[in-house]
Each structure stands twice: as structure tokens, then as C-alpha cells.
C-alpha positions as CSV (number, residue, x, y, z in Angstrom):
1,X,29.3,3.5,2.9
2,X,26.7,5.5,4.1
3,X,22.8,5.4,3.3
4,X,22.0,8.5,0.7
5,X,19.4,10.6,3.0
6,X,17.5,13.2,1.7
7,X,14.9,13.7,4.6
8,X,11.7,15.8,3.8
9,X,9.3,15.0,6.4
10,X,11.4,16.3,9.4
11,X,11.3,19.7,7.4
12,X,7.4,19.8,8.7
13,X,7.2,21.7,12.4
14,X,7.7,19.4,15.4
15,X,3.9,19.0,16.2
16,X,4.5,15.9,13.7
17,X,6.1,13.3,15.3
18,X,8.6,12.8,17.8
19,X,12.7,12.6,17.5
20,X,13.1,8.9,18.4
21,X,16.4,6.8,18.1
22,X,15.7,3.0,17.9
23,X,16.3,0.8,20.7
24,X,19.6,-1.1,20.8
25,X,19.1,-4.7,20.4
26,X,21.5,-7.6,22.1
27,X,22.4,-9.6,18.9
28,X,21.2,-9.2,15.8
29,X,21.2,-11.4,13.0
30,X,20.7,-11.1,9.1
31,X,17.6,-13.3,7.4
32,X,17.7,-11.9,4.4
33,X,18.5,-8.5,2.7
34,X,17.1,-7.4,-0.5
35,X,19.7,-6.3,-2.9
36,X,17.8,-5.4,-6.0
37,X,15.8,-2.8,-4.1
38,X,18.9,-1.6,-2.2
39,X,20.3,-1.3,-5.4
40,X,16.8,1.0,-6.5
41,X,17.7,2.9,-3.0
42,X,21.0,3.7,-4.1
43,X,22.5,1.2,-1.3
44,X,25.6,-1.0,-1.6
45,X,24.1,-4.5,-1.2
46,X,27.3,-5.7,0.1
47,X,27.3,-2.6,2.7
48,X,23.7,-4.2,3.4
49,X,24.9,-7.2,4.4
50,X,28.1,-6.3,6.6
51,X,28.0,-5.6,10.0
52,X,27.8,-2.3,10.0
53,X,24.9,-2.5,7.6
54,X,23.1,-5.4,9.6
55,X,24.0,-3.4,12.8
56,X,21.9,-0.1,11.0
57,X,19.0,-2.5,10.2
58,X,18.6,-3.8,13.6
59,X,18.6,-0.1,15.1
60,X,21.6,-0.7,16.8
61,X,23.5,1.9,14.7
62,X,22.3,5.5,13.0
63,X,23.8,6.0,10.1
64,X,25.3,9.8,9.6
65,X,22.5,11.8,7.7
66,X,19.4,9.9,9.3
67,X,17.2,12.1,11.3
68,X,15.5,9.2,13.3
69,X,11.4,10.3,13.7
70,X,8.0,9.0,15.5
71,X,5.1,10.4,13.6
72,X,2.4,10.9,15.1
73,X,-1.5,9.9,13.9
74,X,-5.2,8.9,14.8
75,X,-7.5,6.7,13.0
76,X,-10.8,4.7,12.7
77,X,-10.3,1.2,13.8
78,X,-13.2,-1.3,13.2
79,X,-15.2,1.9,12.7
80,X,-14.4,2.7,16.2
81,X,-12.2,6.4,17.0
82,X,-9.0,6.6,18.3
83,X,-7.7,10.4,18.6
84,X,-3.9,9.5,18.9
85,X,-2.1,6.6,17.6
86,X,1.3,7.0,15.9
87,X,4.4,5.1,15.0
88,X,4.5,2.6,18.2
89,X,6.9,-0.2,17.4
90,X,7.9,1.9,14.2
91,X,11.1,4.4,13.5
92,X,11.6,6.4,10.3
93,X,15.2,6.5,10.0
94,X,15.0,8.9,7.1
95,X,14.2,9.3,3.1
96,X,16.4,8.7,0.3
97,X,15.9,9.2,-3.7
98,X,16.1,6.5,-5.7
99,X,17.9,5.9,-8.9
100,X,14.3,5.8,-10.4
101,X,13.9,9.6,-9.1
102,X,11.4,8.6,-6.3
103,X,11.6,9.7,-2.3
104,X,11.0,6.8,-0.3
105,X,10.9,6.5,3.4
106,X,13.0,3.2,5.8
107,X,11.4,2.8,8.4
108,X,12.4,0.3,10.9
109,X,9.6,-1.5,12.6
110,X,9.9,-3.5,15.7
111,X,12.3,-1.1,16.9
112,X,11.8,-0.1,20.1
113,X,9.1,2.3,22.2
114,X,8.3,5.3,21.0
115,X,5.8,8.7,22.5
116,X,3.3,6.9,21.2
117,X,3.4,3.3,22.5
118,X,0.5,2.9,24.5
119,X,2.3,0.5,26.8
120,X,3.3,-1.7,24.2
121,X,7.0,-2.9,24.0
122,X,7.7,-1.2,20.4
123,X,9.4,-4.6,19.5
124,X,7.7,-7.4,16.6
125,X,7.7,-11.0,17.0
126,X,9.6,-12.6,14.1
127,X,6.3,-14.6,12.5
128,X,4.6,-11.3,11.3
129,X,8.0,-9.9,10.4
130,X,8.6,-12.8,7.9
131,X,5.2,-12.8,7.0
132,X,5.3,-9.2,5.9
133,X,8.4,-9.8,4.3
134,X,7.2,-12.5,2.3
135,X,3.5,-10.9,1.4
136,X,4.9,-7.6,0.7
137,X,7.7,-8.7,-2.1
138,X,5.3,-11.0,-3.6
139,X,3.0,-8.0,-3.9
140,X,5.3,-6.0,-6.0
141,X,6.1,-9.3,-7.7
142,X,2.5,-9.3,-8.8
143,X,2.5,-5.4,-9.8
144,X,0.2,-4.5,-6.6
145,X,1.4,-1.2,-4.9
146,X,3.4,-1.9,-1.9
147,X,5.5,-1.4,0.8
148,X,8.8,-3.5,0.7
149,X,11.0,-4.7,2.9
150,X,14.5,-4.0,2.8
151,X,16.1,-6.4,5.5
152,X,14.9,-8.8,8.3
153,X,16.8,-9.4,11.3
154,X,16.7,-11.5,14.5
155,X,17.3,-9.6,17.8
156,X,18.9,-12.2,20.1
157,X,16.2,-10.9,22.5
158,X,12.5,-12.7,23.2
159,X,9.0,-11.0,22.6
160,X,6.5,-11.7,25.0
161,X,2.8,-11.9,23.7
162,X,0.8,-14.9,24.8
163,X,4.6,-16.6,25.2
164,X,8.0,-15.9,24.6
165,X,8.6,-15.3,21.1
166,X,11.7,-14.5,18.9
167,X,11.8,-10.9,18.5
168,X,12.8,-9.2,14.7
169,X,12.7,-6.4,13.2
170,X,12.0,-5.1,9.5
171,X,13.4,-2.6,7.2
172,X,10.3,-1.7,5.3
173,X,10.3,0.8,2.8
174,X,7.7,3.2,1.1
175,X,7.0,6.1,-1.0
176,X,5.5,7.7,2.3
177,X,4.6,6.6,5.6
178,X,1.4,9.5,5.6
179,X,-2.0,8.0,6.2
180,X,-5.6,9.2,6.4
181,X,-4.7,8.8,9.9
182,X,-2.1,11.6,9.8
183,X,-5.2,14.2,8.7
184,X,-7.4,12.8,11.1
185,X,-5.0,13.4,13.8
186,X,-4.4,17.5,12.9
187,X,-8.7,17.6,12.2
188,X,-9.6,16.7,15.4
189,X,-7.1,19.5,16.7
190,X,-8.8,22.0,14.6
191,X,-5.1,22.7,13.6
192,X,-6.0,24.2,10.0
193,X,-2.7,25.5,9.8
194,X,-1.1,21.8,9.7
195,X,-3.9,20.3,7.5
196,X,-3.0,23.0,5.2
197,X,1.3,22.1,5.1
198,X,0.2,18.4,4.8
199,X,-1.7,18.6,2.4
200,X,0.7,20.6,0.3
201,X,3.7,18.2,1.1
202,X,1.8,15.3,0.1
203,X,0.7,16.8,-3.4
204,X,4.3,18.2,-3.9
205,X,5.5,13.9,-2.9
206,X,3.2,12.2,-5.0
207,X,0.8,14.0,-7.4
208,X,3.6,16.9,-8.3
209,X,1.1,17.2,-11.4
210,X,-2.0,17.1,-10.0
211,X,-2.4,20.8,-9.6
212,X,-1.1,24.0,-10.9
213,X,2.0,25.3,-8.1
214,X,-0.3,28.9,-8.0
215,X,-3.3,27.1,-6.9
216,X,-5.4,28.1,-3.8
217,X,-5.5,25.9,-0.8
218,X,-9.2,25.0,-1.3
219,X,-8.3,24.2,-4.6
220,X,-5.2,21.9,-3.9
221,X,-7.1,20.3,-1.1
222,X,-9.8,19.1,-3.5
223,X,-7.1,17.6,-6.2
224,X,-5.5,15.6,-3.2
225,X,-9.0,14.1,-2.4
226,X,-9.7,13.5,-6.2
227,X,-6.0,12.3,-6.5
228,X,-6.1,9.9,-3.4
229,X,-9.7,8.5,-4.5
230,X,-8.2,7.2,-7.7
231,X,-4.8,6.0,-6.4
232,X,-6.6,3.5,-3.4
233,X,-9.6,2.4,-6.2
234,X,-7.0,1.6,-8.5
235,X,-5.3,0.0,-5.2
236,X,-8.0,-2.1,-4.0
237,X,-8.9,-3.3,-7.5
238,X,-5.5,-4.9,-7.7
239,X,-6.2,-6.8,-4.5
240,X,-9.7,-8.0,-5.5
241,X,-7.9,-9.2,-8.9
242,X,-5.1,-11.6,-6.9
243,X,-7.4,-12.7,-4.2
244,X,-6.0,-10.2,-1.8
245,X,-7.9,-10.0,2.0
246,X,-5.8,-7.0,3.8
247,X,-7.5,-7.4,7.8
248,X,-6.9,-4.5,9.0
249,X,-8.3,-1.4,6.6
250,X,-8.5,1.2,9.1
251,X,-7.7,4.5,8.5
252,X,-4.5,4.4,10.1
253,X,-3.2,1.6,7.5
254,X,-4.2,3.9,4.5
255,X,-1.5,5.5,2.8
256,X,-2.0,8.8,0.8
257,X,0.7,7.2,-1.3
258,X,-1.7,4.6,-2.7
259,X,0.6,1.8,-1.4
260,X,-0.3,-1.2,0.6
261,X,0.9,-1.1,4.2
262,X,0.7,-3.4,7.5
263,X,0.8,-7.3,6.1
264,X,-0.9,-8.2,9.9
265,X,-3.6,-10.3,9.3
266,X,-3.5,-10.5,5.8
267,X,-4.3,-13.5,4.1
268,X,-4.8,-14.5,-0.4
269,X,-7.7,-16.9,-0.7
270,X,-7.5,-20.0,-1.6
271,X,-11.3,-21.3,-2.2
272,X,-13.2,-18.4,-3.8
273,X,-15.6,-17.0,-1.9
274,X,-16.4,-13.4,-1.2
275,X,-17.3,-13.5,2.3
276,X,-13.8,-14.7,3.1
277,X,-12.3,-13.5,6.7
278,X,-8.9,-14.2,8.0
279,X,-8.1,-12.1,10.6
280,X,-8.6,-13.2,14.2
281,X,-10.1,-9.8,15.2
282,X,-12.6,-9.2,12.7
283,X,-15.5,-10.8,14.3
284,X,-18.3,-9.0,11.9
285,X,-16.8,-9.5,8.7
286,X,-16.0,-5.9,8.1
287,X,-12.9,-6.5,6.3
288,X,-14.2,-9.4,4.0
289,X,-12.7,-9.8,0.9
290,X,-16.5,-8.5,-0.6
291,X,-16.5,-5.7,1.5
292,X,-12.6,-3.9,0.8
293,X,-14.3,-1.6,-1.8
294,X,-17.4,-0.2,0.0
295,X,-14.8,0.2,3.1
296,X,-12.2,1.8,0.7
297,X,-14.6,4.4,0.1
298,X,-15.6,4.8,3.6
299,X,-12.2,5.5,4.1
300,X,-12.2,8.2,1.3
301,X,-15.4,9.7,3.3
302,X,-13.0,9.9,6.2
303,X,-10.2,11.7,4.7
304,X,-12.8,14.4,2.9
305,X,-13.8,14.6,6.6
306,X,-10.6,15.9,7.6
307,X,-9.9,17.9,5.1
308,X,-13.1,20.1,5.1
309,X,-11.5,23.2,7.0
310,X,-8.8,23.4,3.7
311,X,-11.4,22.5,1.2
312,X,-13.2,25.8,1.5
313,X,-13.4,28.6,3.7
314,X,-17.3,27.9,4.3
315,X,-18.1,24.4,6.0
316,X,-21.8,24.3,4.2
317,X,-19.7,24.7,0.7
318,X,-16.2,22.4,1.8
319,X,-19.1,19.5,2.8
320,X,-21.1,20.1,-0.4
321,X,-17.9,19.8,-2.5
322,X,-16.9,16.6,-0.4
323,X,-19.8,15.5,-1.2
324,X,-19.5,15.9,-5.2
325,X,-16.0,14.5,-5.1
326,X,-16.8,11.4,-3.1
327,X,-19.5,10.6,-5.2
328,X,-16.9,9.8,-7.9
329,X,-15.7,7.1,-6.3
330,X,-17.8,4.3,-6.9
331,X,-17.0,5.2,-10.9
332,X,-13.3,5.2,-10.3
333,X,-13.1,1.5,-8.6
334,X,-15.6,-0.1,-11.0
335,X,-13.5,1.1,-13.9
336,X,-10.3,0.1,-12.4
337,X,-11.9,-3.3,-11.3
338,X,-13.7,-4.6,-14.6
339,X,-10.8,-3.6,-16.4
340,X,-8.7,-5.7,-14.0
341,X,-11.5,-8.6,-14.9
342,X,-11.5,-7.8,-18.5
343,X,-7.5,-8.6,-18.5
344,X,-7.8,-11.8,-16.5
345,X,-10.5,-13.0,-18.6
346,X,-8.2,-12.4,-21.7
347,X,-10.7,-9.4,-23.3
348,X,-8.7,-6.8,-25.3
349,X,-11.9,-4.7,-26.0
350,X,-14.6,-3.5,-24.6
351,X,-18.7,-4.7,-24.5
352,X,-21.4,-4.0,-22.0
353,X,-21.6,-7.3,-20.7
354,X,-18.3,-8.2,-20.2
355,X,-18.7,-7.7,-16.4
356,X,-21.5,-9.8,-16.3
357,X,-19.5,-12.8,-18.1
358,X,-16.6,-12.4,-15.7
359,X,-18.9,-12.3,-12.6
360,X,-20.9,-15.3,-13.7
361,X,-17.5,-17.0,-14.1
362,X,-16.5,-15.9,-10.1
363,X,-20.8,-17.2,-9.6
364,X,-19.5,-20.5,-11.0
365,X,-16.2,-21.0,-9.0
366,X,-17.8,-20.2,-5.3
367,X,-20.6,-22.7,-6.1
368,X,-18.1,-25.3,-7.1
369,X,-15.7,-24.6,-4.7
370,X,-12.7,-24.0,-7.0
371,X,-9.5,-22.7,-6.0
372,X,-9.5,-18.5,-7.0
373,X,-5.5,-18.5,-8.5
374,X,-5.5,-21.6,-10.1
375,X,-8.5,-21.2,-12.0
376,X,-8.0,-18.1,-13.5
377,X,-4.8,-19.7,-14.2
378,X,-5.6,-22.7,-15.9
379,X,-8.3,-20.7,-17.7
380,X,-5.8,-18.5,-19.1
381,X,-3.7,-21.7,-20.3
382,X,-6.6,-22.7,-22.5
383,X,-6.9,-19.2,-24.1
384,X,-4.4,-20.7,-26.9
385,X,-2.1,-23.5,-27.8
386,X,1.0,-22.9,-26.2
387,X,0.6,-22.2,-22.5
388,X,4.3,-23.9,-21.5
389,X,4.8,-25.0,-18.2
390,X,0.9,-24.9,-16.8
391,X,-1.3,-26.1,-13.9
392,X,-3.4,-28.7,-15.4
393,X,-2.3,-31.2,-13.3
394,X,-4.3,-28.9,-10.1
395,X,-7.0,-27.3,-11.7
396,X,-9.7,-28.1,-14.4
397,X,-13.2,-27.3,-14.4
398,X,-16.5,-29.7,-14.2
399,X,-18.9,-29.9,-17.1
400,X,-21.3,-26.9,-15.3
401,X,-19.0,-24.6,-16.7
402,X,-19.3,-25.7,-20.3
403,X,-22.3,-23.3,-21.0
404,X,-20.0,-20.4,-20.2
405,X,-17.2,-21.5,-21.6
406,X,-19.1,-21.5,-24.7
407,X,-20.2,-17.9,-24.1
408,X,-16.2,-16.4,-23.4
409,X,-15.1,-18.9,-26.6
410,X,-17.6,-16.4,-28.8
411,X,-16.5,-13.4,-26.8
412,X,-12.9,-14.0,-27.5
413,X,-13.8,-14.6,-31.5
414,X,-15.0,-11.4,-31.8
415,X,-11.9,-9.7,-31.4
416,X,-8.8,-10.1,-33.0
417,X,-6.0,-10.8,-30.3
418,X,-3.3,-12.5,-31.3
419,X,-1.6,-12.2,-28.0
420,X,-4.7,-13.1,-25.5
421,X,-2.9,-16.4,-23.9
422,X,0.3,-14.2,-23.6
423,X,-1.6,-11.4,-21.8
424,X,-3.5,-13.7,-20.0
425,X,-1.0,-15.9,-18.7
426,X,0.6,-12.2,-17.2
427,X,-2.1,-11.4,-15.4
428,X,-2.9,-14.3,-13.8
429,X,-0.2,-15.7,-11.5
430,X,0.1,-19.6,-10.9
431,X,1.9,-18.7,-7.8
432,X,0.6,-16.9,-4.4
433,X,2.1,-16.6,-0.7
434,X,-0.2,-19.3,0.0
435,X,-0.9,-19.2,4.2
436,X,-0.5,-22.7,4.9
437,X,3.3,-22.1,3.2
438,X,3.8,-19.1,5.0
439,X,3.3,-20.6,8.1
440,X,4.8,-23.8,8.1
441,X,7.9,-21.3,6.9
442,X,7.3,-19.6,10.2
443,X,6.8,-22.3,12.5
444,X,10.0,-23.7,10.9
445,X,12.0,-20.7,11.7
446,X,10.6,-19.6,15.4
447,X,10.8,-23.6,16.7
448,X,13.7,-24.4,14.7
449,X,15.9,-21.6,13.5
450,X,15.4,-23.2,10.0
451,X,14.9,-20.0,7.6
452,X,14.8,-22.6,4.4
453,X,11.3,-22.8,3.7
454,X,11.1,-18.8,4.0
455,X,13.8,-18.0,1.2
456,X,12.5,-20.7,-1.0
457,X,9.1,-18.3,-0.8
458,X,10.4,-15.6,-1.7
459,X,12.6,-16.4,-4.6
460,X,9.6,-18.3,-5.9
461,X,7.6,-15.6,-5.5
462,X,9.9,-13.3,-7.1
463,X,8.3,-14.6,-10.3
464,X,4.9,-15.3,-9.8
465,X,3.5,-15.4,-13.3
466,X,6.4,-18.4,-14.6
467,X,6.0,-21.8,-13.7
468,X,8.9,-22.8,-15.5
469,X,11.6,-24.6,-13.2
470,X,9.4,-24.2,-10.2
471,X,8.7,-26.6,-7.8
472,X,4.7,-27.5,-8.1
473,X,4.7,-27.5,-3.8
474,X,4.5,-24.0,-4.5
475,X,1.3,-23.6,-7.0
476,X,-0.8,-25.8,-5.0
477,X,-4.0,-25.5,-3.2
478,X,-3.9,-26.5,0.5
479,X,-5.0,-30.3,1.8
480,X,-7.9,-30.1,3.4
481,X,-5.7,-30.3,6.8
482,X,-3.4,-27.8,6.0
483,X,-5.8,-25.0,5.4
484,X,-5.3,-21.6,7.5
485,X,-8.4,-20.2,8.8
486,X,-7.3,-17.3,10.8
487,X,-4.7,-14.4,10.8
488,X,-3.0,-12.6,13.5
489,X,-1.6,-8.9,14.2
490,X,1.6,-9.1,15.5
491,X,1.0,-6.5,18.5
């Protein structure tokens, strides 16, 4: 068996990352392999799991028609510049089409140093492998845009950060590794000549019908911008509807593919409230869960940034049309986000103030404190008369909620929807990688070898949005004591 590669990205010149085999590690061990998305790869699943398979995982073996790669990018990070970044603990091993007709990339992360290490080790401890593992398939679970992971292995070989860690590694796979970072890196060089080949691979990968093939390059640089815009509104929208804090939205972790990438510091909220931090670094609250749209557009602003050279041939009119386009996206996130409210609130139609009733109902839950999942779960199970297995038993609300539960009862009547608790009940999950789970799943693996706790999180999470048969551990809120404040990278 051999991995199907169809490699694209390597077809771009050399100034675009670096030929880099992973680095050989001492033992490596399976933790779990994901055969329904080999199976979407075109993979053997039981070729996955065999040595040889295991071996190719861990980097200790490249499979005949990889073209191992480093790419190289920059990025914004906190706001702050940084002119060359690139794949430092990360190797592509190549691209393969899927049965589905998509390219995606595996990439192996925690694999070794690369060009563009920075005197890091290259290698991941295993926590923030599982944790990515675990976030990321209950991501797709919940229909966000994602990277996936492939495999997990164990190295037989410590990582040293604060202490001695067990070291892992990840197959992750995407649509494309290409970030705003990867413009921002040829930009900076003045390389117009680069900007102009990424910018037509990337609309050929992902928005093949976006533009017309005869298009100028001014043109087809302002469809990517328009294209990209839409893809990471729609993108943060989904997190905003689950709860969803990423950490870490610097330019770097944007990908033009719309997909969510690096599951550091990532957290889901339990508690609702919109100034909600997790991660460790984030002193200022940049990243807050209230702030991942205004930051997704700064983003955007970054990106038109880079492209201005390609956008048109004078910078007074490429700015100017930067301008215009970016202006649109303010429109294009609060369209894909009260829709996303309009669906979890059970609302088939739309009126003017629907927003308003769905934001008075978020008013209400970070006054009282309520638990964000849960009570757009439980919410959802009183939308009709059949709700099966439900939450009840963890969630209610207090009688300061019945005013407005008076005002979405009248709502509802005035549309006919005989499927509302159906729909409902599928867009609101009664299960999330809830942090306190997550890490007791980690500390039970790194102190104890004990990888239980971690596959019982991700088959439960494989169905996110069914209750039935699953063990209520997994639907509910943290004890006061067991509630995760802070999130860490993993370099």
C-alpha cells in the first residue's frame, strides 16, 4: 500500500519552502488512527494502522510519491510583525485527492526541525497533540471547517518545555496549508512575481469558480480577497454559534482555505460570557471570544495589504479597491452570523428583529450565568413535544426568562415549521470537548499512559448533536473545581 500523492504545491519555484524529510523518531506508537477519513483520503485503514503505516505517521518512513516540504511564511502575532516564520515543527509530506474530488494536504506536525525553526526542537508534546486531535474531529463533527487529524503517535522520545514531556506527533490534514501569512511573507519581499503564482494556485485549489480562467491578474486578485472574506466570515460565524474561543488568530493561523487551523490554546465556553479568554498568552484580551469577528476582519485588512501590488498596477487605485472590498465585510459576517442565530433559535423565516430576540436571549444567559451549550440545547428540547433523549436534568432556566420566552413562543407561531424542534435540536449540540474533560484525558495519558478517557472523547464527540446512549459525564457543565481557566500553545 502506498499513500495516493498528487503533490501541487512543490510545483511552485523553490523560494516557497524548503525540501525537508522528518526526523526519525526512537519508538513510535499508535493512539489512534482515523479510518473513516483515511478511507475519504483514499488510504487503506488497515495499511494505517500497520507498521509500516504507523512508521510513515511518525516520520520515520517516506512513503514513495511524497515530496516531503517546509513552507515558508510571516505573519502578525498579537498585532506585532514577524517577517519570517514557516513550518517549524511541521512537514508536508505531500497532497492526495480524495474520493470526494478534493486536494488535501498531510502534514506531519511535531516532526522534527526545519529552515525555519527559530531554535525550537520541531518536536510537540503529546497534551496539545491530543488536544488538537480531539478539538479538531469534534469540529467537523459539529459542521465547523477544519483541519483533521489523521493519526496520533507517541515517539518513545521526551520533549522538554518547562519539564520532560512525552513527545507525539500528528497527522493533520487540510484542504491547504496556505495562510495570509504565506502573502505576507512574498509582500514584504516586494516579490510581485510570487504574489502573482499564489494567488492563481490558490483560486485554481479552492474557488476554481470564482473567476473567469481569462481573467487579468488585478482582476483575479480582487475575487481571492472577495472569495477569502466570505469563506473566514462564514468561518468565524460557526465558531461564535458553538462557543468556539480559537487563541491564537494571527495571521499565520489563517488559512486561505477557510478552514480552522492550530487547536493551541483553544478553548469552547462553558459559562457564556463574551469577554471569555483562555489562552495563557493573551494578556489583553485580543482574542476574546467578542472580539474573533472585528479581528477576523483585521485579518482580511492584512491580506488586501499584501495583495495590493497584484490588485492593480497603480498603488493609489489597488488601495482604493481594497478599500471597497473590505468594506463588505462587516455585511458578510453579520449575515452568516444571525443566520447562524436564526437556526439555533429555531426561526425558519426572516423579521427585522430577530437579532435583537436572539441577543437579548445571550443578554439573559451572561447575567444569569447559564451554561452557553446546554442552554441552547435544552431551549431547542422545548421547541416541540418530542425532544428524546434531552438535558433537562442540567439545564433549565429561572423565571427572568419568562418574558422572553413569551416573545420567541409568538415568534415561532407566526411561522409554519413543522420541523423547528428537529432543526433545532441539529444545530445545537448537547455535547462539546468540554476543557476540564480534555484535560483530565491528558493528564491521564502523559502521567499514566492511560489513553481511555481520550477515545471515549472522541467517539462521543463523533456525534455531537445525539444524546441517545451517551454517557451524561460527557454533556455536563464543569464543578466549580474542575473548571479550566487557561490554555496553552504547545511550543
Amino acid at each position: 500500500m502506498s499513500v495516493p500523492f498528487n503533490n501541487s504545491y512543490v510545483q511552485l519555484p523553490e523560494r516557497f519552502y524548503s525540501r525537508q524529510s522528518p526526523t526519525k523518531v526512537e519508538k513510535p506508537e499508535l493512539i489512534r488512527a482515523n479510518p473513516e477519513l483515511a478511507r475519504l483520503l483514499g488510504i487503506d485503514p488497515a495499511w494505517l494502522t500497520s507498521d509500516e503505516g504507523i512508521a510513515t505517521m511518525a516520520g520515520n518512513l517516506v512513503p514513495e510519491g511524497a515530496d516531503p516540504i517546509a513552507t515558508v511564511y510571516a505573519g502578525h502575532q498579537f498585532g506585532s510583525w514577524n517577517p519570517q516564520l514557516g513550518d517549524g515543527r511541521a512537514i508536508l509530506l505531500g497532497e492526495v485527492i480524495g474520493t470526494d474530488g478534493e486536494r488535501y494536504d498531510i502534514q506531519l506536525k511535531g516532526s522534527g526541525q526545519t529552515p525555519y525553526s527559530r531554535m525550537g526542537d520541531g518536536r510537540a508534546p503529546l497534551g496539545p497533540v491530543m488536544r488538537e486531535y480531539i478539538v479538531s474531529e469534534a469540529m467537523a463533527a459539529l459542521g465547523v471547517p477544519t483541519s483533521r487529524s489523521l493519526a496520533a503517535v507517541t515517539t518513545g522520545e521526551p520533549v522538554y518545555r518547562e519539564g520532560a514531556l512525552p513527545g507525539a506527533v500528528l497527522a493533520r490534514v487540510a484542504k491547504s496549508h496556505i495562510r495570509i501569512g504565506t502573502f505576507q511573507f512574498f509582500a514584504s519581499r516586494e516579490d510581485k512575481e510570487a504574489l502573482g503564482l499564489l494567488v492563481n494556485h490558490v483560486l485554481e485549489r479552492h474557488y476554481a469558480e470564482a473567476v473567469d480562467t481569462d481573467a487579468d491578474q488585478n482582476t483575479r486578485a480582487l475575487a481571492l480577497l472577495d472569495n477569502v472574506m466570505r469563506a473566514q466570515a462564514k468561518l468565524v460565524a460557526s465558531w461564535q454559534m458553538v462557543g468556539f474561543i480559537h487563541g491564537v488568530m494571527n495571521t499565520d493561523n489563517v488559512l486561505l482555505s477557510g478552514e480552522t487551523i492550530d487547536y493551541g490554546p483553544c478553548a469552547f465556553m462553558d459559562t457564556y460570557n463574551p469577554e471569555t479568554v483562555f489562552s495563557s498568552i493573551d494578556h489583553g484580551g485580543r482574542y476574546a471570544y467578542r472580539n474573533q469577528p472585528g479581528i477576523a476582519h483585521w485579518n482580511m485588512a492584512c491580506l488586501a495589504q499584501s495583495l495590493v501590488s497584484v490588485i492593480a498596477d497603480k498603488e493609489e487605485d489597488a488601495i482604493e479597491l481594497a478599500k471597497d472590498a473590505l468594506d463588505k465585510f462587516p455585511a458578510y459576517f453579520l449575515d452568516a452570523n444571525v443566520s447562524g442565530l436564526r437556526h439555533k433559535i429555531g426561526l425558519a423565516t426572516q423579521q427585522d428583529d430577530d437579532e435583537t430576540l436572539a441577543k437579548d436571549f445571550l443578554d439573559l444567559l451572561e447575567v444569569h450565568q447559564l451554561d452557553f451549550t446546554l442552554s441552547f440545547r435544552r431551549l431547542s428540547e422545548l421547541s416541540g413535544t418530542d425532544p428524546g433523549a434531552n438535558v433537562s436534568s442540567l439545564a433549565g432556566f429561572p423565571s427572568a426568562f419568562d418574558e422572553w420566552m413569551a416573545r420567541w413562543k409568538t415568534r415561532c407561531a407566526e411561522e409554519d415549521n413543522p420541523t423547528r424542534q428537529q432543526d433545532m435540536l441539529a444545530s445545537n449540540p448537547a455535547i462539546i470537548p468540554r476543557n476540564h474533560l480534555i484535560e483530565e484525558s491528558i493528564q491521564a495519558a502523559s502521567m499514566e499512559g492511560n489513553f481511555d478517557l481520550f477515545n471515549e472523547l472522541v467517539d462521543n464527540l463523533a456525534t455531537p448533536f445525539d444524546l441517545t446512549g451517551v454517557d451524561v459525564r460527557f454533556a455536563k457543565k464543569p464543578k466549580p473545581e474542575q473548571v479550566v481557566r487557561q490554555t496553552f500553545c504547545g511550543t
